[in-house]
N, C-alpha and C positions, 0 to 999 in steps of 0.2 A: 941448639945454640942458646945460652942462659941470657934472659933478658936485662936488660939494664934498667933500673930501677925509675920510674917519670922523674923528674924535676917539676914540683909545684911552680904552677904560673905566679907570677903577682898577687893574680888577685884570690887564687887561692889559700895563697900565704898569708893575707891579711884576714881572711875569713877564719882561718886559725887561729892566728895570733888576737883577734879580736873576742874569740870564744874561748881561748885559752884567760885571757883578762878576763872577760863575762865571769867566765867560773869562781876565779879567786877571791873577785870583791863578792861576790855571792859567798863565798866560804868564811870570807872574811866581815860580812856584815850581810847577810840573810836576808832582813827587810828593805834593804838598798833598792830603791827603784833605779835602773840602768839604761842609757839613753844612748842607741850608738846611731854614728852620721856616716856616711860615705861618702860626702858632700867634699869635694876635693876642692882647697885652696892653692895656697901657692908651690907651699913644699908638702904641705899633712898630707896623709892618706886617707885617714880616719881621724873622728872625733868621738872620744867616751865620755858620759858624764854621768858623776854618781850621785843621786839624791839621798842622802843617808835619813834613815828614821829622826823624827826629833828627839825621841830616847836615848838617841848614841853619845857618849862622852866625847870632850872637846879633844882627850887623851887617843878615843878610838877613832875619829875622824883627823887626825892627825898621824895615827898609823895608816889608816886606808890611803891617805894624799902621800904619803913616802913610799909606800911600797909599789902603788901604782903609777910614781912619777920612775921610780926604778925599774919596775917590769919596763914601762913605754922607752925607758932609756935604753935597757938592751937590745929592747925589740929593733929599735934606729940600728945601734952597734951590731947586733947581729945579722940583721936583714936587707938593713936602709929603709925599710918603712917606719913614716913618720907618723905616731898616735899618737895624739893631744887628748891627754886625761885629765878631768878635774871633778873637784867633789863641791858641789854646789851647794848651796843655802838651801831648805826642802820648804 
C-alpha cells in the first residue's frame, strides 16, 4: 500500500520558511548578521532581523528590505505564517 506523503506541522513549516529566508539574505548580503526570534506575539510567528555590514549601499539595503518584506509576504499568502522582517541600523 503506497504511503502518503506527512504534512509539515506548523512548526515545521516555520523552521523552513525561516532557513529558507536565512539563506537568501545570506546570498544576498554575506556579512549580514541574522537574528531570528520565535518569541510569538499577537498574530507573528516569527521575528527576522538583518544587521547589514556598514559597507553596504543605501541602494543594497534597500534591495535586501524589498525582497525580504516580499519573501515574508508570501510566506503569510502562502502558508498563513506571519514573519516580521526588518533590516536594522548595525
Amino acid at each position: 500500500m503506497p504511503r502518503t506523503p506527512k504534512t509539515p506541522s506548523r512548526e515545521e513549516l516555520l523552521e523552513t520558511k525561516i532557513s529558507e529566508l536565512s539563506a537568501l539574505i545570506k546570498e544576498l548580503s554575506p556579512q549580514a548578521r541574522v537574528e531570528i526570534s520565535f518569541e510569538r506575539g499577537e498574530d507573528e510567528d516569527a521575528h527576522i532581523h538583518v544587521h547589514p555590514p556598514l559597507s553596504i549601499s543605501a541602494e543594497e539595503v534597500a534591495r535586501l528590505e524589498v525582497t525580504m518584506g516580499e519573501v515574508c509576504n508570501d510566506v503569510l499568502l502562502e502558508t498563513g505564517l506571519f514573519i516580521i522582517g526588518a533590516v536594522c541600523d548595525s
